[in-house]
C-alpha positions as CSV (number, residue, x, y, z in Angstrom):
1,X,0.0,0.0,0.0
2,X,1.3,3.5,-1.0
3,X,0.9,6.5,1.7
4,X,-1.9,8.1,-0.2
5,X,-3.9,5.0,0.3
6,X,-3.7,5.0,4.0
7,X,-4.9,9.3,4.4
8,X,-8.7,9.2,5.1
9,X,-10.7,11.4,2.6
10,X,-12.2,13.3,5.7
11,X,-8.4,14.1,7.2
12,X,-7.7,15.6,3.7
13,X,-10.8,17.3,3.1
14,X,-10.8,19.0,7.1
15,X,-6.5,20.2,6.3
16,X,-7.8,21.9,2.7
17,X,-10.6,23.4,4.2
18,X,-8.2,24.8,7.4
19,X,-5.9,26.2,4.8
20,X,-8.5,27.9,3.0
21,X,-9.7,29.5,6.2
22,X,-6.3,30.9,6.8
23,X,-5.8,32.0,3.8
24,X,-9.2,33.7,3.4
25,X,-8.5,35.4,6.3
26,X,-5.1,36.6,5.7
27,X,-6.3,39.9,4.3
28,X,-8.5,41.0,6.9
29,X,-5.8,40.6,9.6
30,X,-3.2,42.2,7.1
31,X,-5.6,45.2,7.2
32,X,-6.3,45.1,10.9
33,X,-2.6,45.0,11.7
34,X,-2.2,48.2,9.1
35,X,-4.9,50.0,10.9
36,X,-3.9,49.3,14.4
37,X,-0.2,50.5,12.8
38,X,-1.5,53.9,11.5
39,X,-3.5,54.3,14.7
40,X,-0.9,54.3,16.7
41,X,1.7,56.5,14.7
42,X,-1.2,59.0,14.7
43,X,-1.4,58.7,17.9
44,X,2.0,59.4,18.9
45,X,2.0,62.4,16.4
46,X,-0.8,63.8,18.1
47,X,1.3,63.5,21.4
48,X,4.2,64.8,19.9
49,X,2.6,67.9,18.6
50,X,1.4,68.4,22.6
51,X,4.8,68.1,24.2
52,X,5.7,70.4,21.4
53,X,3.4,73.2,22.2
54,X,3.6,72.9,25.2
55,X,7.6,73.4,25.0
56,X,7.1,76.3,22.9
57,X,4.4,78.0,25.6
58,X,7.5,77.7,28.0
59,X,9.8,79.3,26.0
60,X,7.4,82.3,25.0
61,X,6.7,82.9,28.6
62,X,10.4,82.9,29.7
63,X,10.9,85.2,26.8
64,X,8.4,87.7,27.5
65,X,9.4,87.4,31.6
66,X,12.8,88.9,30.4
67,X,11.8,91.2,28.0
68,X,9.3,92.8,30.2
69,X,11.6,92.4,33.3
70,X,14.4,95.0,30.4
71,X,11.8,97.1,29.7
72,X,11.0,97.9,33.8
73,X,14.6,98.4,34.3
74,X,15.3,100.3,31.8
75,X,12.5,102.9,33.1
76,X,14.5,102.7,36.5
């Protein structure tokens, strides 16, 4: 007897249909991976553009502290 005579019809029939599950599916979680991806590198954008403001705010107010703080002494 050969090998292909002693794999039940059923065995073969329940591994093609596995693989076609898989590979029907493939796409949808290639997609799902690319959305969680862009998601998140919006996300950190978002965050980024925070911190940066928020830097920016600090610098603005140290700089107007100091120029105010000239323009008092200079009155003096």
């Amino acid at each position: 007897m050969s090998s292909a005579q002693l794999v039940n019809g059923a065995v073969v029939d329940s591994v093609t249909i596995t693989n076609t599950k898989v590979l029907a599916e493939a796409p949808a979680m290639a997609m799902g991976s690319l959305y969680q991806t862009i998601g998140n590198s919006v996300a950190m954008a978002a965050a980024n553009a925070v911190y940066a403001q928020q830097q920016a705010n600090v610098v603005y107010q140290a700089s107007t502290t100091l120029g105010v703080t000239k323009l008092f002494a200079q009155n003096s």
